[in-house]
mmCIF file as gemmi writes it, N, C-alpha and C atoms, coordinates in Angstrom:
data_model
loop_
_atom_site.group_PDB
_atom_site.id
_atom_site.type_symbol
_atom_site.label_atom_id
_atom_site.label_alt_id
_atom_site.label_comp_id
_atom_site.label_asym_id
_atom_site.label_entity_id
_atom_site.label_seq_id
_atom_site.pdbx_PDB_ins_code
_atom_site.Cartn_x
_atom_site.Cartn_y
_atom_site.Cartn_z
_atom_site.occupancy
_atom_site.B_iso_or_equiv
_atom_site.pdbx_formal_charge
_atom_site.auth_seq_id
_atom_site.auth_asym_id
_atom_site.pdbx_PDB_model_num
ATOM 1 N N . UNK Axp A 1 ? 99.814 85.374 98.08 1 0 ? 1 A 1
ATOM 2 C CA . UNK Axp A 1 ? 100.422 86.624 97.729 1 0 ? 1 A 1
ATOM 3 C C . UNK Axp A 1 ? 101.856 86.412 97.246 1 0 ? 1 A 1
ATOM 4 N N . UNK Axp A 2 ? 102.273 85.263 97.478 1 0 ? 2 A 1
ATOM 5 C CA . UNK Axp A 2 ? 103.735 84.947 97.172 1 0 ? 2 A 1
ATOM 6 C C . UNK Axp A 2 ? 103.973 84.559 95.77 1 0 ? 2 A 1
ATOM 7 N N . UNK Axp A 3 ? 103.026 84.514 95.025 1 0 ? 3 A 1
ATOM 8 C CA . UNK Axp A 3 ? 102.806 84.49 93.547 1 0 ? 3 A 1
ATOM 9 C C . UNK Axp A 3 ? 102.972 85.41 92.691 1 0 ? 3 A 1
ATOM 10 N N . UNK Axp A 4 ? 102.57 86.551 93.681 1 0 ? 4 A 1
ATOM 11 C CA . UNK Axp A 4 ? 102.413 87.93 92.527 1 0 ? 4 A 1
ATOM 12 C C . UNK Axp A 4 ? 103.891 88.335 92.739 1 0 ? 4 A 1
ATOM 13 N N . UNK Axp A 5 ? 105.257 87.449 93.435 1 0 ? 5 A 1
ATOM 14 C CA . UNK Axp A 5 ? 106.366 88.002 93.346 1 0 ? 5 A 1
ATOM 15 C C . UNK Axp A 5 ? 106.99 87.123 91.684 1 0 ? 5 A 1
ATOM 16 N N . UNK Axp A 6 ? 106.537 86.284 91.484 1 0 ? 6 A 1
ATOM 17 C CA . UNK Axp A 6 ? 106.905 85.552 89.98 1 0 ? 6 A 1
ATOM 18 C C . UNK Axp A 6 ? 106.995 86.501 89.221 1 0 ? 6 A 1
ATOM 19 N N . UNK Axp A 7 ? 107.59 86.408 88.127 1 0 ? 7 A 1
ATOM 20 C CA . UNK Axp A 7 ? 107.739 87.456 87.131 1 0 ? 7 A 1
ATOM 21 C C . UNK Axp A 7 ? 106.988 86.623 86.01 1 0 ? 7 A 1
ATOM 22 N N . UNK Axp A 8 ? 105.542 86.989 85.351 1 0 ? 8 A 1
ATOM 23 C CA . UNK Axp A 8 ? 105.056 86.846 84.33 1 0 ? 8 A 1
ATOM 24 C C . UNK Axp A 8 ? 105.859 87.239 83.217 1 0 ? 8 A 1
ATOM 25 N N . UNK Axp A 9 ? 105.831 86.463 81.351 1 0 ? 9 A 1
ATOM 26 C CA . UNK Axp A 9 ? 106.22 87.135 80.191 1 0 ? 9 A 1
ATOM 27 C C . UNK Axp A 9 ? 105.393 88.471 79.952 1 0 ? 9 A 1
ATOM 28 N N . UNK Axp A 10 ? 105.345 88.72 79.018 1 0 ? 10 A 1
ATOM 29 C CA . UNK Axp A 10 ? 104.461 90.325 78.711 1 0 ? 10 A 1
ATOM 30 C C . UNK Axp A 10 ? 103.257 89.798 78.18 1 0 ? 10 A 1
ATOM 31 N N . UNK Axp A 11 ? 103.329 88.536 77.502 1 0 ? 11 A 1
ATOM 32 C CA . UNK Axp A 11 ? 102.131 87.881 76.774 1 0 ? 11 A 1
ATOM 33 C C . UNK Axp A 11 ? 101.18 87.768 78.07 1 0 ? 11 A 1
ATOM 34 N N . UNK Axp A 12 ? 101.861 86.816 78.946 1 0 ? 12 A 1
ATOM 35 C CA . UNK Axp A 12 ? 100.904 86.426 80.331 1 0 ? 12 A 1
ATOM 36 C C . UNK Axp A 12 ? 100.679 87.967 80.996 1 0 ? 12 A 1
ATOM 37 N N . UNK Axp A 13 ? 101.22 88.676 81.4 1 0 ? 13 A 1
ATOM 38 C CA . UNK Axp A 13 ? 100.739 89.797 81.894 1 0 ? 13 A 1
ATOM 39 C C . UNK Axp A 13 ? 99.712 90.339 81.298 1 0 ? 13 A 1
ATOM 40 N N . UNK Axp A 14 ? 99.928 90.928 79.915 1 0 ? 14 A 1
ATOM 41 C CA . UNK Axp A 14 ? 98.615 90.89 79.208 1 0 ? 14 A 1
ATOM 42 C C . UNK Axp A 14 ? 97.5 90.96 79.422 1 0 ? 14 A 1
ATOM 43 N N . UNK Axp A 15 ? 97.487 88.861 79.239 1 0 ? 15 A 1
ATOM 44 C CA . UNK Axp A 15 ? 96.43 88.183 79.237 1 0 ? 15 A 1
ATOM 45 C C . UNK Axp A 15 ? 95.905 88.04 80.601 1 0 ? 15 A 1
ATOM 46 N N . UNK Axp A 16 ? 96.501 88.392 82.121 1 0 ? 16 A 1
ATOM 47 C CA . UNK Axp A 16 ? 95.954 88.768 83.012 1 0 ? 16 A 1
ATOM 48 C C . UNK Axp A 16 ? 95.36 89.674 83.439 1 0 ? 16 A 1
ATOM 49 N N . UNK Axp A 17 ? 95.645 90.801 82.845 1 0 ? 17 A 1
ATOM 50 C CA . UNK Axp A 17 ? 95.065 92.183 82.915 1 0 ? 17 A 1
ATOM 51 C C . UNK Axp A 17 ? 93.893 92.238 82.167 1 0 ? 17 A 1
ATOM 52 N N . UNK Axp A 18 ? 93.613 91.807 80.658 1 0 ? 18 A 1
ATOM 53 C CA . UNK Axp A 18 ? 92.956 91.61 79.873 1 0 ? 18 A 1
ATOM 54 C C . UNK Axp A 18 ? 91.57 90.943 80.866 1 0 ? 18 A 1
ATOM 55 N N . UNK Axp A 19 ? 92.021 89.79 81.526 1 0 ? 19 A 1
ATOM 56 C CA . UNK Axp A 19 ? 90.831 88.606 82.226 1 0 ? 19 A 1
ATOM 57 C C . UNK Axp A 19 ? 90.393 89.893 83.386 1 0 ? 19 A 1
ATOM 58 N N . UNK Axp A 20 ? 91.233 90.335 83.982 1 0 ? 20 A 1
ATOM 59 C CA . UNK Axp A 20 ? 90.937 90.56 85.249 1 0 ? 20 A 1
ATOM 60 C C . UNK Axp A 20 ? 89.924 92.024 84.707 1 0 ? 20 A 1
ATOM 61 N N . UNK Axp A 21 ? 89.98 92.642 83.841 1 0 ? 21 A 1
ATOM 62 C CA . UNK Axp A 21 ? 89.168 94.072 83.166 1 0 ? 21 A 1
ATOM 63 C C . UNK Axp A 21 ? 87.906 93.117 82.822 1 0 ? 21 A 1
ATOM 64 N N . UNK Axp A 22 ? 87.969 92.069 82.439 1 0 ? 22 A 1
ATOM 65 C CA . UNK Axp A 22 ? 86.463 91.417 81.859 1 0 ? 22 A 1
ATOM 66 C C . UNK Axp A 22 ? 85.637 91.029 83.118 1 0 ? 22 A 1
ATOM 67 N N . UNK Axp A 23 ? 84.054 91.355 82.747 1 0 ? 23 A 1
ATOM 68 C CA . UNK Axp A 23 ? 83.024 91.424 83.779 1 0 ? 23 A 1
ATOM 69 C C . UNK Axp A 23 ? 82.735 90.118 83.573 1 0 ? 23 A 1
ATOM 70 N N . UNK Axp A 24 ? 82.806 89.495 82.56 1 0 ? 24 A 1
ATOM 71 C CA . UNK Axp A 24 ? 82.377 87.688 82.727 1 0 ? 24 A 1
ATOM 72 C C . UNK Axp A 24 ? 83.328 87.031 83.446 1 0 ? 24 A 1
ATOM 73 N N . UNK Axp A 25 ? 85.109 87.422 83.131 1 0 ? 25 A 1
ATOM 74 C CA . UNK Axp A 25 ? 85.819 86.09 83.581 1 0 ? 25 A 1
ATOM 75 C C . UNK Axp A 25 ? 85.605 86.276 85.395 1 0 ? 25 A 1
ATOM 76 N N . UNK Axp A 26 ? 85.836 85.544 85.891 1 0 ? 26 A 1
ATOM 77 C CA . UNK Axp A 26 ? 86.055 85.353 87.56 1 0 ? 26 A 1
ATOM 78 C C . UNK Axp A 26 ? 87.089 85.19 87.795 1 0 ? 26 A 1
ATOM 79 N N . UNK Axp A 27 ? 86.844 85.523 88.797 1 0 ? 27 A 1
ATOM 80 C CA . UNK Axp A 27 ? 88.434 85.708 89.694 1 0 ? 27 A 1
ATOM 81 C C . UNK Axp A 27 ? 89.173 83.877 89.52 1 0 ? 27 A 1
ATOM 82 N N . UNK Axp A 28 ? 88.451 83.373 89.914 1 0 ? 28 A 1
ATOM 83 C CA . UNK Axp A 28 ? 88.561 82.395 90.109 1 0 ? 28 A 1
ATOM 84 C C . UNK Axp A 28 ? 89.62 81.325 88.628 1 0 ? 28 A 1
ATOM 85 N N . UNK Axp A 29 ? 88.751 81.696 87.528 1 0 ? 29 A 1
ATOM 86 C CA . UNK Axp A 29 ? 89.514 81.519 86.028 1 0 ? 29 A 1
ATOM 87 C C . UNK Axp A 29 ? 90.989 81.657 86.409 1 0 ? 29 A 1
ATOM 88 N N . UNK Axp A 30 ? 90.905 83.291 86.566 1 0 ? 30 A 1
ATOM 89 C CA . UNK Axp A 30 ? 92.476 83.396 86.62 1 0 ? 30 A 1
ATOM 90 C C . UNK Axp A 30 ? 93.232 82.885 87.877 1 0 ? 30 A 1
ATOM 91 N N . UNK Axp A 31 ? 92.587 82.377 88.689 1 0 ? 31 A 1
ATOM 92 C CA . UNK Axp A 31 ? 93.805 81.528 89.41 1 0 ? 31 A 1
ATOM 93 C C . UNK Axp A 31 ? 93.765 80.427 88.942 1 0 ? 31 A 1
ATOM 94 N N . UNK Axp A 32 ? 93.032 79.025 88.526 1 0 ? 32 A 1
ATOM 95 C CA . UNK Axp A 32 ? 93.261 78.034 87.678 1 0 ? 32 A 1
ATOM 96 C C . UNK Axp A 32 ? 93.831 78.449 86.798 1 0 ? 32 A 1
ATOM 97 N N . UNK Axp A 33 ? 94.504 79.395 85.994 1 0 ? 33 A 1
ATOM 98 C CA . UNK Axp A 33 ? 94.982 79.359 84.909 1 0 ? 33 A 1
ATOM 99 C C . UNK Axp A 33 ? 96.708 79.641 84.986 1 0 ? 33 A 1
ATOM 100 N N . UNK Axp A 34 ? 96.634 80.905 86.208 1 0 ? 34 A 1
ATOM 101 C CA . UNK Axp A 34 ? 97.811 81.741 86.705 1 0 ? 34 A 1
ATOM 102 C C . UNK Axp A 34 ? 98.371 81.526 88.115 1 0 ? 34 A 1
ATOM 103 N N . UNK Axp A 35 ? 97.048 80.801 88.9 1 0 ? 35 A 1
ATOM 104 C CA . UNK Axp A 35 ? 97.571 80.591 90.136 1 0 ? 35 A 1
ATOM 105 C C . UNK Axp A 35 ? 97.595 81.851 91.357 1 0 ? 35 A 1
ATOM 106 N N . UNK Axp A 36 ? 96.406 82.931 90.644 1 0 ? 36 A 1
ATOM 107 C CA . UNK Axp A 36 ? 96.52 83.99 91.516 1 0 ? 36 A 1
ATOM 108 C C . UNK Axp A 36 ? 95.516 84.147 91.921 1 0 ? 36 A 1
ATOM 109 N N . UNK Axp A 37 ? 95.165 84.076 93.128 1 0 ? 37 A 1
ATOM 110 C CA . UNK Axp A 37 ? 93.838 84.266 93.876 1 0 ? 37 A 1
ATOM 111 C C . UNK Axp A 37 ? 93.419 85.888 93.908 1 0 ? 37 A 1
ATOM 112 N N . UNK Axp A 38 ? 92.051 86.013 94.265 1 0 ? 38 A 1
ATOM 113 C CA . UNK Axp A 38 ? 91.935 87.532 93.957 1 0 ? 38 A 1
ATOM 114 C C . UNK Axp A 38 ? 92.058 88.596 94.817 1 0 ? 38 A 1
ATOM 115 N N . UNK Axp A 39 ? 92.61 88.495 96.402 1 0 ? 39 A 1
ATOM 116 C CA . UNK Axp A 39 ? 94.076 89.098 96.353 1 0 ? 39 A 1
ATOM 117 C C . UNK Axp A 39 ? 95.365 89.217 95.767 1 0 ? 39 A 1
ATOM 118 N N . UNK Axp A 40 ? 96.098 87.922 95.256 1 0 ? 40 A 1
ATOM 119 C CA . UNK Axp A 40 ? 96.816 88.633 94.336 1 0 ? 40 A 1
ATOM 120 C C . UNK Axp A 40 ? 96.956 89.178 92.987 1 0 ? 40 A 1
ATOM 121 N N . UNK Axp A 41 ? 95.56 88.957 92.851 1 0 ? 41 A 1
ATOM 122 C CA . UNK Axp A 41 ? 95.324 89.899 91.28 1 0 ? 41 A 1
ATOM 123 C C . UNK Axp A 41 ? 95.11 91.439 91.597 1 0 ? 41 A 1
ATOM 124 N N . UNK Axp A 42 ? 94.625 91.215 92.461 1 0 ? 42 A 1
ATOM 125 C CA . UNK Axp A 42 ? 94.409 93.074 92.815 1 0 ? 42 A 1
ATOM 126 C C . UNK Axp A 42 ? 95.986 93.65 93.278 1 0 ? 42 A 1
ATOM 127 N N . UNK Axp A 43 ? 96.739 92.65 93.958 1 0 ? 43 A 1
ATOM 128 C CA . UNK Axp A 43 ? 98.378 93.248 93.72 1 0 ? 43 A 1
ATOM 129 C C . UNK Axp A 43 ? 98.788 93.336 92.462 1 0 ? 43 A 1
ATOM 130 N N . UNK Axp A 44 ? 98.807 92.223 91.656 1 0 ? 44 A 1
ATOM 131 C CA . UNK Axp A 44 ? 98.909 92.168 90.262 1 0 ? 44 A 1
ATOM 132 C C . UNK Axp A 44 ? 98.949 93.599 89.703 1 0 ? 44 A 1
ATOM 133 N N . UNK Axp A 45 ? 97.312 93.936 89.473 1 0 ? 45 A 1
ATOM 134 C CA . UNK Axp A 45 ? 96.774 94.908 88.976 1 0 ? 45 A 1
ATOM 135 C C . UNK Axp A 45 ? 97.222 96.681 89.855 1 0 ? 45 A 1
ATOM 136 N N . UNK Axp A 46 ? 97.943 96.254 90.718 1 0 ? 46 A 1
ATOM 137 C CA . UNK Axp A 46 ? 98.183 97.751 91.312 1 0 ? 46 A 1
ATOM 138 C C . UNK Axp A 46 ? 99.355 98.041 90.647 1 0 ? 46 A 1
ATOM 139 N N . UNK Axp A 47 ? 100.248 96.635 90.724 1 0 ? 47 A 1
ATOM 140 C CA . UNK Axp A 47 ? 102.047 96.842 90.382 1 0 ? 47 A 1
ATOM 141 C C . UNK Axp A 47 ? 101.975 96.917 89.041 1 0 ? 47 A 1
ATOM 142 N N . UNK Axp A 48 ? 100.658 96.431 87.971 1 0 ? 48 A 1
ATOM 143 C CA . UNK Axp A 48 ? 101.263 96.64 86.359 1 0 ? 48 A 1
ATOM 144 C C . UNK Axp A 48 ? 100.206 97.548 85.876 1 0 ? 48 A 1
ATOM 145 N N . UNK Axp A 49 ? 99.309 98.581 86.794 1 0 ? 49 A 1
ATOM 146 C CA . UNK Axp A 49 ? 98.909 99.849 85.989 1 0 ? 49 A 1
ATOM 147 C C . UNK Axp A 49 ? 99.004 101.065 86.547 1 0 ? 49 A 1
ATOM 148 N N . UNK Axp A 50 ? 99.09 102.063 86.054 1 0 ? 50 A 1
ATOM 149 C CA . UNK Axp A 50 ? 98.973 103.536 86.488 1 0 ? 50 A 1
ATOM 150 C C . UNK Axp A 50 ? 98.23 103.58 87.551 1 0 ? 50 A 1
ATOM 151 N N . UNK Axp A 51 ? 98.313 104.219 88.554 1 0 ? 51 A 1
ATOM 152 C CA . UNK Axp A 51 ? 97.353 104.16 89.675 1 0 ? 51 A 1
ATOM 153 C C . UNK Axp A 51 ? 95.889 104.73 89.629 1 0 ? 51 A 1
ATOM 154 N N . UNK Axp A 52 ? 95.874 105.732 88.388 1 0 ? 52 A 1
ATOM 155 C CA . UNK Axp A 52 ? 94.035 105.964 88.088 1 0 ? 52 A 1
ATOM 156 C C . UNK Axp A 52 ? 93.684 105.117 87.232 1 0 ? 52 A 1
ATOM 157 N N . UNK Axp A 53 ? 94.554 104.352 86.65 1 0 ? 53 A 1
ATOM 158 C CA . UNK Axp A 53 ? 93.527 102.993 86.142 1 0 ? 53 A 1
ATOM 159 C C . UNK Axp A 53 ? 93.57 101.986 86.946 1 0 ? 53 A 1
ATOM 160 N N . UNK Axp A 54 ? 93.907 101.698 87.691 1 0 ? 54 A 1
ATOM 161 C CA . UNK Axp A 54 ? 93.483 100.629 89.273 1 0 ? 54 A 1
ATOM 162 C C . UNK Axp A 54 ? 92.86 100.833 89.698 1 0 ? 54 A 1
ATOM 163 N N . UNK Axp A 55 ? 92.609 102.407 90.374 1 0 ? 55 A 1
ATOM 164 C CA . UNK Axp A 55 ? 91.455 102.953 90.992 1 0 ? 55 A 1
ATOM 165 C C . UNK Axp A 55 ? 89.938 102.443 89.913 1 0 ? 55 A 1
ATOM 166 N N . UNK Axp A 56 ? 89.931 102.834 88.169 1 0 ? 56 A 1
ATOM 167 C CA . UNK Axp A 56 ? 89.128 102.833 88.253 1 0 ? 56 A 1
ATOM 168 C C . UNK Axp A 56 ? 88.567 101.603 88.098 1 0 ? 56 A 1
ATOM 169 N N . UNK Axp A 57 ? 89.944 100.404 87.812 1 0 ? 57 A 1
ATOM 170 C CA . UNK Axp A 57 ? 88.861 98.93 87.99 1 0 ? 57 A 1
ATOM 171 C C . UNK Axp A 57 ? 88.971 98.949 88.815 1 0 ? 57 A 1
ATOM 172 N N . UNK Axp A 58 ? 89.16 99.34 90.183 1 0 ? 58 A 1
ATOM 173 C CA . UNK Axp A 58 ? 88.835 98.781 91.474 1 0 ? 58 A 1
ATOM 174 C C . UNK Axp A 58 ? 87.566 99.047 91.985 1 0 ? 58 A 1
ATOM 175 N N . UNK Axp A 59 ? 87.047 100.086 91.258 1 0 ? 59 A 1
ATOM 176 C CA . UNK Axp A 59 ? 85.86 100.698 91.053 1 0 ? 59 A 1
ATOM 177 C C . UNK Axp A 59 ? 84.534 100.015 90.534 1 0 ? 59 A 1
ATOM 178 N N . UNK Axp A 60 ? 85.347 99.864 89.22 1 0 ? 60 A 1
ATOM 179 C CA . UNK Axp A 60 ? 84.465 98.684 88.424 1 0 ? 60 A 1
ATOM 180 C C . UNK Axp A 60 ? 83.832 97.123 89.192 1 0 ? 60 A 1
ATOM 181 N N . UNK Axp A 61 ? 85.354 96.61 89.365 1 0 ? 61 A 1
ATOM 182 C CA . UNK Axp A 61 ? 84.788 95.406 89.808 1 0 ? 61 A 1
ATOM 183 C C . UNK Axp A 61 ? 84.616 95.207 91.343 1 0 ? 61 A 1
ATOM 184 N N . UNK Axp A 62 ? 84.052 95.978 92.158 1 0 ? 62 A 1
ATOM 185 C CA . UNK Axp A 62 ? 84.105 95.54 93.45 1 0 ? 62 A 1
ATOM 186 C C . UNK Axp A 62 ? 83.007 95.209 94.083 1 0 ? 62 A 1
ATOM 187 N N . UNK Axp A 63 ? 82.385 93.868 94.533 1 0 ? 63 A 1
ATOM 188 C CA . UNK Axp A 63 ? 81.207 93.577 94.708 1 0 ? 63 A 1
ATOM 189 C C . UNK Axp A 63 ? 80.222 93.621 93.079 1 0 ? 63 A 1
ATOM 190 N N . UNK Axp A 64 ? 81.014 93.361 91.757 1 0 ? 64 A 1
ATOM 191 C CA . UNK Axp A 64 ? 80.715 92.596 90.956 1 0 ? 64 A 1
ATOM 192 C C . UNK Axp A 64 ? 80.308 91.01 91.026 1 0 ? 64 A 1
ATOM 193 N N . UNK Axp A 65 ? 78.941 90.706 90.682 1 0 ? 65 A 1
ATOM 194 C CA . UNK Axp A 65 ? 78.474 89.332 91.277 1 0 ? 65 A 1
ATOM 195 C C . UNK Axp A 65 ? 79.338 88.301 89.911 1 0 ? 65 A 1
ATOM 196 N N . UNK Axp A 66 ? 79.528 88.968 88.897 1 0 ? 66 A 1
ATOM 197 C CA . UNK Axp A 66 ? 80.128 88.102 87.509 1 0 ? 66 A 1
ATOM 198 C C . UNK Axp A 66 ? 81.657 87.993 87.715 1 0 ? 66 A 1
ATOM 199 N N . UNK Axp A 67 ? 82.409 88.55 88.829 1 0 ? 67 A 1
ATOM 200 C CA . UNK Axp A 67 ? 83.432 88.346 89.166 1 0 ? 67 A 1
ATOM 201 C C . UNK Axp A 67 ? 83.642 87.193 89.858 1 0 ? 67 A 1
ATOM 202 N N . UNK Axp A 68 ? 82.887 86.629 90.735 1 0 ? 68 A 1
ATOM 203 C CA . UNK Axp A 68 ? 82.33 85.98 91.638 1 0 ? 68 A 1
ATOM 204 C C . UNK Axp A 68 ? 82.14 84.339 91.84 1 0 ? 68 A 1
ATOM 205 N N . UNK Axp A 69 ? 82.626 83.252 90.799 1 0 ? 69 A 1
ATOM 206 C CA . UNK Axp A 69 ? 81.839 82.639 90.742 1 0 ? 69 A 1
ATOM 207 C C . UNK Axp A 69 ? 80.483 82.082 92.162 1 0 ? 69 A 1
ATOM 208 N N . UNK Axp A 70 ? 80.958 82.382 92.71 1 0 ? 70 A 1
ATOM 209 C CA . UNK Axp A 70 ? 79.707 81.815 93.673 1 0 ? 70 A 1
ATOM 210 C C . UNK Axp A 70 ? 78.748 82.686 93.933 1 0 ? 70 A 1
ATOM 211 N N . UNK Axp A 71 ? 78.739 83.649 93.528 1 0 ? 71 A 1
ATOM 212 C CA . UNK Axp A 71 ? 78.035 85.142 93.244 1 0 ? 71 A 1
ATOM 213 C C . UNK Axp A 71 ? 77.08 85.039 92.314 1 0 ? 71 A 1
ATOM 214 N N . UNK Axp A 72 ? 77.528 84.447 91.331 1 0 ? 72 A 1
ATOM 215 C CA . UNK Axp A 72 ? 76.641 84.228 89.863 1 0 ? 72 A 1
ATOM 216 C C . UNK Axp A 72 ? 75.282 83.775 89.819 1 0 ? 72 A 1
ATOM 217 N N . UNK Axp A 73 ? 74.783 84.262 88.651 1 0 ? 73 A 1
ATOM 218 C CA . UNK Axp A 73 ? 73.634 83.305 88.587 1 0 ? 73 A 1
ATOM 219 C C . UNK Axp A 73 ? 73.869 81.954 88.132 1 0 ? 73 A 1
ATOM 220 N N . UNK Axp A 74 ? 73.153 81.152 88.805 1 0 ? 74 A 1
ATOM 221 C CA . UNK Axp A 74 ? 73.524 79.41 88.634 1 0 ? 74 A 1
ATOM 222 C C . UNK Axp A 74 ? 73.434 78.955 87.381 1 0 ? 74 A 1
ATOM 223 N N . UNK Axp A 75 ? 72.638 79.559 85.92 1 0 ? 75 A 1
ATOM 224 C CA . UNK Axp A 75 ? 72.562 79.565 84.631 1 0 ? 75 A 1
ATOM 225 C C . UNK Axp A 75 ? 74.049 79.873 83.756 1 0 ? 75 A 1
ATOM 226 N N . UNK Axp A 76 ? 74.671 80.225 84.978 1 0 ? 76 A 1
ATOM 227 C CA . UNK Axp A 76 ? 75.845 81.176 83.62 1 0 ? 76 A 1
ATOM 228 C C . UNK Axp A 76 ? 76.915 80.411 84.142 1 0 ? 76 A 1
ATOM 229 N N . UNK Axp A 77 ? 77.566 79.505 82.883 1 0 ? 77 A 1
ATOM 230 C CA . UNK Axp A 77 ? 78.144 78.258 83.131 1 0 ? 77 A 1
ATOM 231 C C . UNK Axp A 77 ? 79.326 79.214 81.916 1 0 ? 77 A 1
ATOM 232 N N . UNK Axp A 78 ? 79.241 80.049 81.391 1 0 ? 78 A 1
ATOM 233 C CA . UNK Axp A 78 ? 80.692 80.187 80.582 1 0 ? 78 A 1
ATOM 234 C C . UNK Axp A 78 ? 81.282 81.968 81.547 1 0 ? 78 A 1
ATOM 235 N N . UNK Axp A 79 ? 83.121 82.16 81.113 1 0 ? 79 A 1
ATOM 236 C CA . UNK Axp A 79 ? 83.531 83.225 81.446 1 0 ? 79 A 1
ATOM 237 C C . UNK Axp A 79 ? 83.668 84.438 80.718 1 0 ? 79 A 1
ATOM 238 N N . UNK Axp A 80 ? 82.962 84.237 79.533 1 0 ? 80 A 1
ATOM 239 C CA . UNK Axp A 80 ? 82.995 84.903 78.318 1 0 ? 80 A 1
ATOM 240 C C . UNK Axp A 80 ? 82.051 84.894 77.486 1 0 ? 80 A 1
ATOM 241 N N . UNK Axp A 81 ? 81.822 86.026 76.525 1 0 ? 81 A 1
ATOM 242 C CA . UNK Axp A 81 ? 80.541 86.085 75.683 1 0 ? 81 A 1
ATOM 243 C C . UNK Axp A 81 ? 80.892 85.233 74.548 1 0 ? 81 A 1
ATOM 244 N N . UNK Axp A 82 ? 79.853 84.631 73.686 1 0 ? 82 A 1
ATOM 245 C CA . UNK Axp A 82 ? 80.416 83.505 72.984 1 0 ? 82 A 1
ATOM 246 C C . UNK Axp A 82 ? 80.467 84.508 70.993 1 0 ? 82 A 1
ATOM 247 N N . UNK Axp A 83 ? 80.308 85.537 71.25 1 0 ? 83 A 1
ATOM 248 C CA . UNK Axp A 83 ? 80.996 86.434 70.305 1 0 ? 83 A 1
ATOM 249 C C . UNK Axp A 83 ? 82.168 87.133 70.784 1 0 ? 83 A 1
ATOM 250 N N . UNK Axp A 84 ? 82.84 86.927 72.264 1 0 ? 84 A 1
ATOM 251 C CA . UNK Axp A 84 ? 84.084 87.781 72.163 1 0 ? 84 A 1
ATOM 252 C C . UNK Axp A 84 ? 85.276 87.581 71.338 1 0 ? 84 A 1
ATOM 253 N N . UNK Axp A 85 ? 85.518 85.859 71.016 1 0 ? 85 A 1
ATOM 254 C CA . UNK Axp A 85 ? 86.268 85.597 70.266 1 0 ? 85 A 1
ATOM 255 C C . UNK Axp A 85 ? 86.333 85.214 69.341 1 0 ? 85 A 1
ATOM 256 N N . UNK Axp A 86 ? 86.366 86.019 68.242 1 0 ? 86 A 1
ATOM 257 C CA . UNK Axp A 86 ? 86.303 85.721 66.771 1 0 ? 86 A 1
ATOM 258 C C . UNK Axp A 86 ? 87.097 85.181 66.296 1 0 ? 86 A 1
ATOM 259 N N . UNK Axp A 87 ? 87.318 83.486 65.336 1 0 ? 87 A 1
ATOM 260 C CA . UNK Axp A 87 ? 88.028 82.962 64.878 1 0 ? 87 A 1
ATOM 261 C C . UNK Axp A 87 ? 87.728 82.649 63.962 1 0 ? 87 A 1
């Protein structure tokens, strides 16, 4: 929890909010990437949105198995759809 006192750029904030709204990435992604376990993404996510949009991903993702990695089905080896990113 002593992580979510760091001050992210706006790019990284973003791109955490962005991961943490997606039903493929896992919690897990974003702490290898950010270092925030998913308690402190759910602080994360309280301190950088409006409080009815927390509520409603808190809604969304809770007891999401694709949040999860150990939740998952053992087939699904990526965190993302392989059309999300168009280059």
């Amino acid at each position: 929890m002593a992580k979510t006192a760091l001050t992210f750029n706006e790019g990284d904030t973003s791109r955490i909010i962005e991961m943490a709204w997606e039903d493929r990435t896992p919690f897990d992604a974003i702490e290898r990437l950010y270092g925030l376990n998913e308690s402190a993404v759910i602080d994360f996510m309280r301190a950088n949105m409006k409080p009815s949009s927390f509520r409603m991903w808190r809604k969304r993702v809770v007891n999401r198995a694709t949040k999860h990695v150990a939740r998952r089905e053992p087939g699904v080896k990526r965190a993302y759809c392989p059309t999300q990113y168009k280059h």
